[in-house]
N, C-alpha and C positions, 0 to 999 in steps of 0.2 A: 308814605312817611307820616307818622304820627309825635308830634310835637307839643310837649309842656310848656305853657307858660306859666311864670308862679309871681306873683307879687305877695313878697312877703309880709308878715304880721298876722297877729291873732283874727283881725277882719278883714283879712286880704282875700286875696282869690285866686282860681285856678283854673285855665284853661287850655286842652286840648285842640288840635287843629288834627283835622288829614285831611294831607294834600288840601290847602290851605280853608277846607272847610269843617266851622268848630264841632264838635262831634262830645264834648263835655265842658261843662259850664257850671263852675261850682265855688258858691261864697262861703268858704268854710270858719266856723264859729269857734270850734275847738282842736285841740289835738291831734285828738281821737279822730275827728271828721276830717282832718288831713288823712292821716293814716289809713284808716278806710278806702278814702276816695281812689289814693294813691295804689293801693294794693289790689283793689277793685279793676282801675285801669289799667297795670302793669300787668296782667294776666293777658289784656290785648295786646302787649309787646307798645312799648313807649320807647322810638327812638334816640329821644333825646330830651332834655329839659332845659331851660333857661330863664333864671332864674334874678331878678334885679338886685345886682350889687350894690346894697346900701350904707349910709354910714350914718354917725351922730349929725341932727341938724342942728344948727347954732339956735341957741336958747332952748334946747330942749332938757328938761329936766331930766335930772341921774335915773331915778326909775323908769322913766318911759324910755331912757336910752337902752335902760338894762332890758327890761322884757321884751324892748323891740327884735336887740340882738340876741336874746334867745330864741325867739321865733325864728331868726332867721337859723341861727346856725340848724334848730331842732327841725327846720323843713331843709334844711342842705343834707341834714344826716337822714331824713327819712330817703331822700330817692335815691344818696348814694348805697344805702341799705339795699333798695329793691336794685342795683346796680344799673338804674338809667344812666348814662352821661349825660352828665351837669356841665352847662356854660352858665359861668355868671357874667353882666353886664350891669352896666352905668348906666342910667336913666338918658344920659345926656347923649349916648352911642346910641343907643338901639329908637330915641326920637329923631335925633338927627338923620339914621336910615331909611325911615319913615317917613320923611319933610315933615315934620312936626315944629311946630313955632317952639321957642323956647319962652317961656312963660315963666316967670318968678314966683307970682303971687300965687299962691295953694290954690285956695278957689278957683280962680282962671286956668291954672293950668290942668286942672282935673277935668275941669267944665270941656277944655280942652281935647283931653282923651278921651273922653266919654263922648264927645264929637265926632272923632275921629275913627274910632270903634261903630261907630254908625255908617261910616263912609264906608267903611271896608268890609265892612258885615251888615247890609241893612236889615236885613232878615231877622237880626236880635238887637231886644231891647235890653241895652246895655245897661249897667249901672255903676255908680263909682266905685265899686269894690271889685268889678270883673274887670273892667272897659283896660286898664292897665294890663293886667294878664291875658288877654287878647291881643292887644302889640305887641307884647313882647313875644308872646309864642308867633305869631307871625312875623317879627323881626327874626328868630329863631329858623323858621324855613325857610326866611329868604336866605339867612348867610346859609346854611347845610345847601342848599341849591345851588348857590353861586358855588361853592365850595367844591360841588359833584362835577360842574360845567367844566370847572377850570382844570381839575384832574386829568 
């Protein structure tokens, strides 16, 4: 099973698992390098995607909210393009599956997952632009696992 995680934004990142070992690992800068990456991978058959459903954060300004949520929609419509199935999730679901401390302050709680991404994959050096898209694509095969058990 091979599984997307996407934390969105223009400096977000993307990472692939099979069968729960990462197999691509990608901080992408533009569009264009989404697109690519995506299309690249999808040739290997991408069972599924999971993607962090985001929202406006309090204080954050009209523009940053704007081009956030283009990012996102514009990476929601790249994979439904290449026809992966897309699950989006809440930050606060797919950490909680995780035993992930819930962490307020930005700093700490980054510092946090990028901890954490170390525990589960010591083998990469993470960084805060992937370490997010790691959990969650590993959040991502746990629930399709649990999902196959339970069938």
């Amino acid at each position: 099973m091979r599984i997307l995680g996407i934390d969105p934004g223009v400096g977000g990142g993307l990472v692939i698992l099979e069968e729960r070992t990462p197999v691509a690992i990608v901080n992408f800068s533009s569009e264009q390098d989404f697109i690519d990456t995506l299309e690249e991978e999808a040739a290997n058959k991408i069972d599924a995607a999971f993607i962090e459903k985001v929202n406006a954060f309090p204080g954050q300004g009209i523009a940053s909210t704007w081009k956030f949520a283009q990012n996102y929609g514009f990476e929601r419509g790249v994979v439904r393009t290449l026809k992966i199935p897309l699950y989006e999730v809440v930050p606060q679901k797919w950490q909680k599956s995780l035993g992930l401390p819930q962490v307020k302050i930005k700093t700490q709680r980054k510092a946090a997952l990028k901890d954490a991404a170390g525990r589960f994959f010591p083998d990469i050096k993470w960084t805060l632009k992937n370490c997010d898209a790691a959990l969650i694509a590993l959040y991502g095969v746990n629930t399709l696992s649990n999902s196959e058990k339970s069938s």
